[in-house]
C-alpha positions, 0 to 999 in steps of 0.5 A: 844329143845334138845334131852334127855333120861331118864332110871329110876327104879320104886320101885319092891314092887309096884303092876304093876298097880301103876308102870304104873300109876308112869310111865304115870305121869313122861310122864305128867312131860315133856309134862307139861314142854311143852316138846314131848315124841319121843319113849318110849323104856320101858320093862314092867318087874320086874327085881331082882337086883344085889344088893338092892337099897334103901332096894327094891331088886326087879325094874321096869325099864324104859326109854324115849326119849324126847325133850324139852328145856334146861331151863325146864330140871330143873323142870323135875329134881326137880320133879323126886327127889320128887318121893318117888317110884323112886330108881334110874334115871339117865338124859342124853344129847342125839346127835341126829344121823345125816344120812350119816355120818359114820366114814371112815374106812381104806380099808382092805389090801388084802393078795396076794401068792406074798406077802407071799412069799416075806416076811419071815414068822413066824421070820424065818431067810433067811440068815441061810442055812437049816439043815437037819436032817441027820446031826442033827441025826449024832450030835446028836449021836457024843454027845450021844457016848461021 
């Protein structure tokens, strides 16, 4: 068995007692196929879509988790394309999440005054000697005077 999820939209026009009972029977779909149903992660809400899908610009949206095998996803498909009231589905493959495994991360490198001061900060130059601004105000008035 693996592990799937199902994100669908249900028609907008459809009263909100038809949408509950389309939902129930994709549910029935998959515990037909002798799949099981781990959580259903729906919003009952109708929603305005950004653009219209199959002339409906309004959708329920839904989605499930569920379990079931490889060779029966196919009927479950066949099914959810004969639903005239569904606009859009999309079926994934879902990895289940193994515990424990978290990927490694660098340590963070800590930042110390000695490190600082070590380097040159900013592109500034240590080999140039430091001017200082009485010699830049006596250039600048020798270039000024000219």
């Amino acid at each position: 068995m693996k592990n799937y999820e199902l994100t669908y939209n249900i028609d907008g026009l459809l009263e909100e007692s038809e949408a509950k009972n389309l939902k129930e029977k994709i549910s029935s779909f998959i515990l037909e196929s002798e799949g099981m149903i781990i959580k259903d992660l729906s919003v009952f809400k109708r929603v305005k879509l950004g653009y219209p899908i199959k002339k409906s610009s309004q959708a329920f949206f839904f989605a499930l988790e569920f379990q079931l095998a490889p060779e029966k996803i196919i009927e479950v498909d066949k099914k959810l394309k004969a639903e005239k009231d569904i606009l859009r589905y999309a079926l994934f493959i879902k990895k289940p999440y193994k515990e424990g495994k978290l990927p490694r991360r660098r340590p963070a490198k800590t930042i110390t005054s000695k490190s600082i001061s070590s380097k040159t900060t900013l592109g500034a130059k240590t080999s140039e000697p430091k001017v200082e601004l009485k010699e830049i105000d006596k250039k600048l008035e020798e270039i000024l005077n000219e």
